[in-house]
C-alpha positions in Angstrom: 15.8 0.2 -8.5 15.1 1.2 -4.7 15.4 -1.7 -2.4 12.4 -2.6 -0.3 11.4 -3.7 3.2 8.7 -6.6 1.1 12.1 -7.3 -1.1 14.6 -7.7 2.0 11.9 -10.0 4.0 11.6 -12.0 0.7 14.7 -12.9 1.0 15.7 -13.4 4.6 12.0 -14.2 6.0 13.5 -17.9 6.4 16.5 -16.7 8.7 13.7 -16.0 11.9 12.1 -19.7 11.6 14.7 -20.9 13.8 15.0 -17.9 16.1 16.8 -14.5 16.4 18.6 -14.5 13.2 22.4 -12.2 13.5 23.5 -9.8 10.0 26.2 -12.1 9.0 22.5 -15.1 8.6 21.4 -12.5 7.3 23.8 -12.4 4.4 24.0 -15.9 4.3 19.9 -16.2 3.7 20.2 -13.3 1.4 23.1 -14.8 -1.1 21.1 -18.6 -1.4 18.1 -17.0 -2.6 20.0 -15.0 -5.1 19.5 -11.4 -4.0 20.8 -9.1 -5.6 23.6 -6.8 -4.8 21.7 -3.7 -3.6 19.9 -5.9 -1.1 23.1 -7.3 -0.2 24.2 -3.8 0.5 21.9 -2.8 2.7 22.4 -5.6 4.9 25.7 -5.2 5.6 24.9 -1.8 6.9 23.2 -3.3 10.0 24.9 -3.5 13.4 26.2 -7.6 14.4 23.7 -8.3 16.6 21.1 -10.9 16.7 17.7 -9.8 15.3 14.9 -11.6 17.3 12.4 -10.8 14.6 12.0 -9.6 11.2 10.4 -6.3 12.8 13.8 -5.4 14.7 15.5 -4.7 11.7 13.1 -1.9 10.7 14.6 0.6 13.5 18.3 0.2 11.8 16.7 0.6 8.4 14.3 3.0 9.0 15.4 4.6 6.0 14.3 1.8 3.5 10.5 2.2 2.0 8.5 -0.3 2.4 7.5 -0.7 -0.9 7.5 1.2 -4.3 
């Protein structure tokens, strides 16, 4: 199964509330709402830096449909 920009922000959406969120939140966000490990893949693949928003993250994964 393909992973998705709607299934990424479903699991990270919460790491923006506070601000520019950084990969390794990211990961963190991703692994406490149980994603799985494809999702967890693709995040590693982005550059450490901080993310101010949800959006930024679309020019490093350009590559990843938005939905199905």
């Amino acid at each position: 199964m393909t992973v998705t920009r709607i299934e990424l922000a479903n699991h990270i959406e919460a790491a923006f509330t506070t601000g520019p969120a950084t990969r390794d939140e990211l990961l963190a966000f991703a692994a406490c709402s149980h994603a799985r490990p494809d999702v967890i893949a693709v995040i590693r693949t982005l550059p450490e830096r901080p993310y101010p928003a949800m959006r930024d993250l679309w020019t490093d994964l350009a590559h990843i449909p938005i939905g199905e």
